[in-house]
ZADO-833074 format. One record per residue: x, y, z of N, C-alpha, C in turn. Coordinates in steps of 0.02 Angstrom, whole numbers, plus 50000, padded with zeros to 5 digits. Example, Ala and Ser with C-alpha at 12.3 -4.5 7.8 and 13.67 -1.06 7.14 Angstrom:
2
((50660 49716 50390) (50615 49775 50390) (50660 49835 50390))
((50642 49888 50354) (50684 49947 50357) (50645 50002 50394))
//
This chain:
200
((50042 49941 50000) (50000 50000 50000) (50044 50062 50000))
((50010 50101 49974) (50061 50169 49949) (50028 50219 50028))
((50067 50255 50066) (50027 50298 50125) (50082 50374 50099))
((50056 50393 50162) (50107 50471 50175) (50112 50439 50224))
((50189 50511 50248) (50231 50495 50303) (50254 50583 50308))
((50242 50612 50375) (50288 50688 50381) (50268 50692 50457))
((50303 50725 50483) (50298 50751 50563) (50255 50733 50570))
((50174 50739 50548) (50107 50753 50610) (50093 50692 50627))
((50121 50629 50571) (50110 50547 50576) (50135 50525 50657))
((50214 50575 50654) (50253 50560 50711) (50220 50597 50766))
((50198 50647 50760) (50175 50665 50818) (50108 50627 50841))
((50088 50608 50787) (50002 50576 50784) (50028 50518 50866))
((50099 50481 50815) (50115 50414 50868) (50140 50445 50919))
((50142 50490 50950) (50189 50508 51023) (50112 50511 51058))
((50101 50555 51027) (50012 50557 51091) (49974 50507 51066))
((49956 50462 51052) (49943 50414 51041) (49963 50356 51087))
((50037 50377 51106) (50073 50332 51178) (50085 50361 51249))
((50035 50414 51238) (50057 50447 51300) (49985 50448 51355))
((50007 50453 51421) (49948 50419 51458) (49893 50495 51449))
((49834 50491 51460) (49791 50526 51451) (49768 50563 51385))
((49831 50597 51369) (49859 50622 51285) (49828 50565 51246))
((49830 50522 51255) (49826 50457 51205) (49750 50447 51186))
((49703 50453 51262) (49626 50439 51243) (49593 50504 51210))
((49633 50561 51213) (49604 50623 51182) (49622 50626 51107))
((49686 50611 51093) (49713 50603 51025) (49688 50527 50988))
((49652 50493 51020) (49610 50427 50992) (49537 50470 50974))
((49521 50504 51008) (49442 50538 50983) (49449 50573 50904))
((49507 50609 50915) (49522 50668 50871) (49537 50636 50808))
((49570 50562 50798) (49576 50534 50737) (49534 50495 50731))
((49484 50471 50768) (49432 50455 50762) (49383 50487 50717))
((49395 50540 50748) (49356 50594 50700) (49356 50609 50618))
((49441 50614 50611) (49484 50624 50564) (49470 50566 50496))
((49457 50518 50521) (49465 50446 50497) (49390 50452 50470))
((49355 50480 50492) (49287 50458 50499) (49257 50510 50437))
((49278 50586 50447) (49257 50636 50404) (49287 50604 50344))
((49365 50596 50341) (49402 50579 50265) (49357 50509 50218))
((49355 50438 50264) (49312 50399 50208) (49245 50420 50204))
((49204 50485 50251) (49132 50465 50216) (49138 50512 50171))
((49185 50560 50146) (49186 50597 50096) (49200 50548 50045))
((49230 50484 50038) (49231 50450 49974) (49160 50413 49983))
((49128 50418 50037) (49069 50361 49992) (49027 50397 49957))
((48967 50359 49921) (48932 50394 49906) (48897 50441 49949))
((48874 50505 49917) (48826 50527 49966) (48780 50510 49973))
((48706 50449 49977) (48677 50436 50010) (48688 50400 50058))
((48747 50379 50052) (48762 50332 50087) (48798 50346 50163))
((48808 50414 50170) (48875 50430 50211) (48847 50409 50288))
((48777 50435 50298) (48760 50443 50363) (48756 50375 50387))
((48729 50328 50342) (48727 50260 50376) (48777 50228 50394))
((48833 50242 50358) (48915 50205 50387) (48956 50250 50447))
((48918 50305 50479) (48964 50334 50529) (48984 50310 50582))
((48932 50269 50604) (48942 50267 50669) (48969 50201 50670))
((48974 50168 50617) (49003 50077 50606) (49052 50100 50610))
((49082 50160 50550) (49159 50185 50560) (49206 50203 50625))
((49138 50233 50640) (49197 50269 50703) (49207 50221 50766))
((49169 50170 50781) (49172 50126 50841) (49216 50065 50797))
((49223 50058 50717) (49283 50018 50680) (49369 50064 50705))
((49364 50111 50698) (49426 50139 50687) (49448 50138 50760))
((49384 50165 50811) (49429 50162 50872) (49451 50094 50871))
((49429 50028 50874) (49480 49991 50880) (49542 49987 50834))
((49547 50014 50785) (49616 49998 50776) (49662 50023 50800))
((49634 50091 50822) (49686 50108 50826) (49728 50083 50932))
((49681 50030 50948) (49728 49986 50976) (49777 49926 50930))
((49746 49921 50893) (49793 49859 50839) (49854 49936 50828))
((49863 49972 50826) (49902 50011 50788) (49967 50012 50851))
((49937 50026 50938) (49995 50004 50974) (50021 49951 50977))
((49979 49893 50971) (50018 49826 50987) (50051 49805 50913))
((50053 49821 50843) (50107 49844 50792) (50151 49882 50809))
((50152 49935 50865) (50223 49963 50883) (50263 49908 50946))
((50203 49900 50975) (50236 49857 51027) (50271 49805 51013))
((50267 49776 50947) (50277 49705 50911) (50344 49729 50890))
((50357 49795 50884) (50433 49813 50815) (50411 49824 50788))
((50361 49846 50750) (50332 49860 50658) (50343 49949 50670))
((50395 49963 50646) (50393 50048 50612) (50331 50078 50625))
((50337 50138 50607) (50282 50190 50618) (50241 50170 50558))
((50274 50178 50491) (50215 50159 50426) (50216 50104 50437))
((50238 50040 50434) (50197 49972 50448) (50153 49970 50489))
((50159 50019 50546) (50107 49982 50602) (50042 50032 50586))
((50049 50086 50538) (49971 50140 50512) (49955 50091 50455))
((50009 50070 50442) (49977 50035 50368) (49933 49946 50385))
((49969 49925 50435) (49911 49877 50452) (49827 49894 50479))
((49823 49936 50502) (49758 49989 50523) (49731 50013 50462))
((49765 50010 50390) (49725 50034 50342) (49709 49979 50319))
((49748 49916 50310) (49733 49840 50289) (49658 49838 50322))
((49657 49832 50381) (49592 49816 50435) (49529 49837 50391))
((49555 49903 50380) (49486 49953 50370) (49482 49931 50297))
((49512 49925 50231) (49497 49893 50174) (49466 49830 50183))
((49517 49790 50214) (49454 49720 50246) (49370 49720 50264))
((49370 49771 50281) (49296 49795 50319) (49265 49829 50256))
((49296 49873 50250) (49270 49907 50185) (49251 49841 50096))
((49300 49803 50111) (49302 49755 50051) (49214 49704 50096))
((49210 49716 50147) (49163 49638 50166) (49096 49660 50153))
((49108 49724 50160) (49029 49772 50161) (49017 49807 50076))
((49076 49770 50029) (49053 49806 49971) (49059 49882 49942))
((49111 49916 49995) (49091 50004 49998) (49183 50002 49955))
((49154 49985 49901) (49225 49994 49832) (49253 50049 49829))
((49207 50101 49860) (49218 50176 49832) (49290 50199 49884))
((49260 50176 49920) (49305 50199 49989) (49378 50153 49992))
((49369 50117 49964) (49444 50067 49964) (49499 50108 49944))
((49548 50111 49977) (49622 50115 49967) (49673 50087 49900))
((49667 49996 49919) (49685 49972 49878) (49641 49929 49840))
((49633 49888 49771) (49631 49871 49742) (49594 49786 49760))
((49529 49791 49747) (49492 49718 49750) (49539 49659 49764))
((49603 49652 49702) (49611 49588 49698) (49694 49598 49729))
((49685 49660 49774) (49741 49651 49816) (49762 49644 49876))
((49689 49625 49883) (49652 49617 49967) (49698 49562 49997))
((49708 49481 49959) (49745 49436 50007) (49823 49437 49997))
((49832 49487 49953) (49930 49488 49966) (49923 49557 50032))
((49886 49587 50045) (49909 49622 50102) (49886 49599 50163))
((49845 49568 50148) (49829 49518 50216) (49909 49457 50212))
((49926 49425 50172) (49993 49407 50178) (50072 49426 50210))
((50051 49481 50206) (50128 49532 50197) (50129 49520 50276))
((50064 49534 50293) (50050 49527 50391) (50031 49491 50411))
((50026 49422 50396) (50006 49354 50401) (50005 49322 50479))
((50099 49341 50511) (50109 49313 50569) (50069 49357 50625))
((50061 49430 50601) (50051 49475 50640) (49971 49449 50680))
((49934 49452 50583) (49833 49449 50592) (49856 49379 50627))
((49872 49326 50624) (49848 49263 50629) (49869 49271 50737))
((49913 49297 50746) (49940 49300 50815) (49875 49348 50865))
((49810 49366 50810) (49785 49426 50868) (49702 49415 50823))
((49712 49355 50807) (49639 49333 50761) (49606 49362 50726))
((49672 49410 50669) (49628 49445 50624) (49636 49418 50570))
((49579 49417 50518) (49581 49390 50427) (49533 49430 50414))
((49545 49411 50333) (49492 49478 50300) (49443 49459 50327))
((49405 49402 50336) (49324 49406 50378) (49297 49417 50422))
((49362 49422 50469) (49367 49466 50545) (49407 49516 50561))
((49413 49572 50508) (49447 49611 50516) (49499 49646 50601))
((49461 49650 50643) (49488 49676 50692) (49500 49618 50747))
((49470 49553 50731) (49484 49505 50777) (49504 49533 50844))
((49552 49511 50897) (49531 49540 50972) (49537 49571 50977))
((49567 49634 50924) (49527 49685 50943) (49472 49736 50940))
((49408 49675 50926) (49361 49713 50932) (49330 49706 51027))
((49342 49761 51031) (49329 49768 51110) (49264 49808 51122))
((49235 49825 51060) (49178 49879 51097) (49124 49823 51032))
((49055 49867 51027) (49009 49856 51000) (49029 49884 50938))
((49024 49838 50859) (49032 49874 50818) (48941 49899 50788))
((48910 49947 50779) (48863 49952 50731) (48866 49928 50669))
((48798 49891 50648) (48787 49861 50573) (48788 49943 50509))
((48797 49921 50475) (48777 49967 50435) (48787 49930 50365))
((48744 49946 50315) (48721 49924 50267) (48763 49882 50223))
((48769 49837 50168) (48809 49828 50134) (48793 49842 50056))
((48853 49840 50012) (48824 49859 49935) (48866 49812 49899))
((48851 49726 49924) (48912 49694 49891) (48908 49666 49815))
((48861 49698 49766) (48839 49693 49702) (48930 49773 49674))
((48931 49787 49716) (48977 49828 49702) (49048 49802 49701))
((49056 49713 49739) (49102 49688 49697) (49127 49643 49648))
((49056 49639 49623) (49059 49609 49556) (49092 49655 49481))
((49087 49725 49480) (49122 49785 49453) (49141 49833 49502))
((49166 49794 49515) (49209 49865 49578) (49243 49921 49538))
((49226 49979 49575) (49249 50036 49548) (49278 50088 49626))
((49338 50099 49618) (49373 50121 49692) (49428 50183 49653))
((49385 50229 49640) (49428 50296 49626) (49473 50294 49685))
((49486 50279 49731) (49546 50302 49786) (49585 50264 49801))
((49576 50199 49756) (49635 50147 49769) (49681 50151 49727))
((49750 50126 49730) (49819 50134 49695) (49849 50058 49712))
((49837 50033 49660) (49876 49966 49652) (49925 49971 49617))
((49981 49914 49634) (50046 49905 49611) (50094 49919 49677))
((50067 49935 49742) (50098 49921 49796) (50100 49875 49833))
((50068 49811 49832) (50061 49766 49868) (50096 49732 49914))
((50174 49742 49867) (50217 49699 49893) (50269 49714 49968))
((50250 49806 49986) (50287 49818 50042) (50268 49896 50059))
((50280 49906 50120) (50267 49981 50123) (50274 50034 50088))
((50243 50080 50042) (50280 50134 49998) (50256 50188 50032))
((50307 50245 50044) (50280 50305 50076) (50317 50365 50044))
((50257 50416 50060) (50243 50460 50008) (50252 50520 50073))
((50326 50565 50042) (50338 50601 50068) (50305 50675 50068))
((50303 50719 50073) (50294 50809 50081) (50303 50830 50022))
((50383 50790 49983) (50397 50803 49911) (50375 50776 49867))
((50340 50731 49885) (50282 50715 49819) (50341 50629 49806))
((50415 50621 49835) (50449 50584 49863) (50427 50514 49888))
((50432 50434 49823) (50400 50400 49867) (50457 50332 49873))
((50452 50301 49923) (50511 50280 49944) (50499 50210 49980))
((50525 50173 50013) (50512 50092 50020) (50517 50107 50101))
((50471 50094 50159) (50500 50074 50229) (50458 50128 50257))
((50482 50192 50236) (50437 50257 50297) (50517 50283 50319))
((50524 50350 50348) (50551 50375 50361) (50598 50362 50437))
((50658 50382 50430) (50677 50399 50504) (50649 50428 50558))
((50613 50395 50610) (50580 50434 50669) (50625 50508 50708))
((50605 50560 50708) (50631 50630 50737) (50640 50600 50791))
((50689 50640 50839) (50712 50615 50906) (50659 50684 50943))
((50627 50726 50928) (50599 50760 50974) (50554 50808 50934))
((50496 50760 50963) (50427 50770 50921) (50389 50814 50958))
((50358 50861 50944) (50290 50877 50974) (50226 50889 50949))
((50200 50834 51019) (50124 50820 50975) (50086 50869 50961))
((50089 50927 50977) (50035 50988 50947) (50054 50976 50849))
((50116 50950 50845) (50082 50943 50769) (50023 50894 50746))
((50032 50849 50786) (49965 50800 50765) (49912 50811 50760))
((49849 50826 50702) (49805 50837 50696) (49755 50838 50754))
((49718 50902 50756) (49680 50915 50826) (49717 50914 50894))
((49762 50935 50905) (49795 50927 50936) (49825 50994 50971))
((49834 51058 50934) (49839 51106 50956) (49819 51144 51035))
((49779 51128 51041) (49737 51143 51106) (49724 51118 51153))
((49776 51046 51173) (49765 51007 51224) (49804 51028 51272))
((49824 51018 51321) (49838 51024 51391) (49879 50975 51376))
((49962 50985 51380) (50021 50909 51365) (50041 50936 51441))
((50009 50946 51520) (50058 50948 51564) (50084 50860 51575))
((50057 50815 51553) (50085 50739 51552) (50155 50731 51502))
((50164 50772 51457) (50207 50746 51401) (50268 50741 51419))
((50285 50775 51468) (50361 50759 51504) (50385 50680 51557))
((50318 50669 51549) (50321 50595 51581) (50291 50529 51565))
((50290 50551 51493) (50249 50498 51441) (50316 50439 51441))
//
């Protein structure tokens, strides 16, 4: 899968690991996550997938610590969290919204094979243990993958992380982590209260 990679990713992951910082900066990309795919679905469709989305994404983004906790880089461990959500997105038929590419669904479920199979996730259970909350149903349109049509997917990455720099720069792995991040770059983030960040 092809992603971006620049500071706010890094800052995204510092409050993201930091105690309290972490459940406020989980709402905020919650959010983030949630506005960006219902702008690809269709519009009749947007209101019915919100709330499946947003109680989907909060869990990943526990799958997204225990990928750091495992060793997986900063882009491997966002890019398994986008696998999840194409999984989900591929089960429910919503083509529009896919990332990558129909028939490139089981080489990226491959690439992370030891990871999904160690925490009971596959494409049919996308979030496996970690689905910890209630997910909401929301509709499916799976006549949509018989001609799938996914304006926002980019195939021909399958085979390993590609990340897409600031310079338009795209490159194999993800970047060198900054030694001294601050999370006010991370989206929504400006306005929080970091008196914790000195002891994260």
């Amino acid at each position: 899968m092809k992603i971006r990679q620049n500071i706010r990713h890094f800052a995204t992951k510092k409050a993201l690991t930091m105690p309290v910082i972490g459940d406020i900066a989980t709402e905020k990309m919650v959010d983030l996550h949630v506005r960006i795919f219902s702008e690809r679905a269709d519009p009749d469709r947007r209101d019915e997938r919100e709330d499946h989305m947003a109680a989907f994404f909060e869990c990943t983004f526990d799958t997204y610590l225990a990928a750091l906790d495992a060793g997986f880089p900063e882009a491997e461990a966002r890019e398994i969290t986008h696998v999840q959500a194409n999984f989900d997105f591929y089960n429910h038929g919503w083509t529009e919204m896919m990332e990558i590419p129909v028939d490139e669904i089981e080489a990226h479920y491959e690439r992370y094979e030891e990871f999904f199979e160690r925490h009971g996730i596959d494409i049919a259970e996308p979030l496996g243990e970690f689905r910890t909350i209630d997910i909401p149903d929301a509709p499916a349109t799976l006549d949509k993958l018989d001609d799938p049509d996914h304006p926002h997917a980019e195939g021909g990455f399958a085979d390993d992380v590609y990340v897409e720099d600031d310079s338009g720069e795209v490159g194999v792995g993800g970047a060198d982590e900054p030694e001294d991040v601050d999370v006010s770059a991370a989206p929504g983030m400006q306005d929080v209260d970091r008196t914790d960040e000195k002891t994260a």
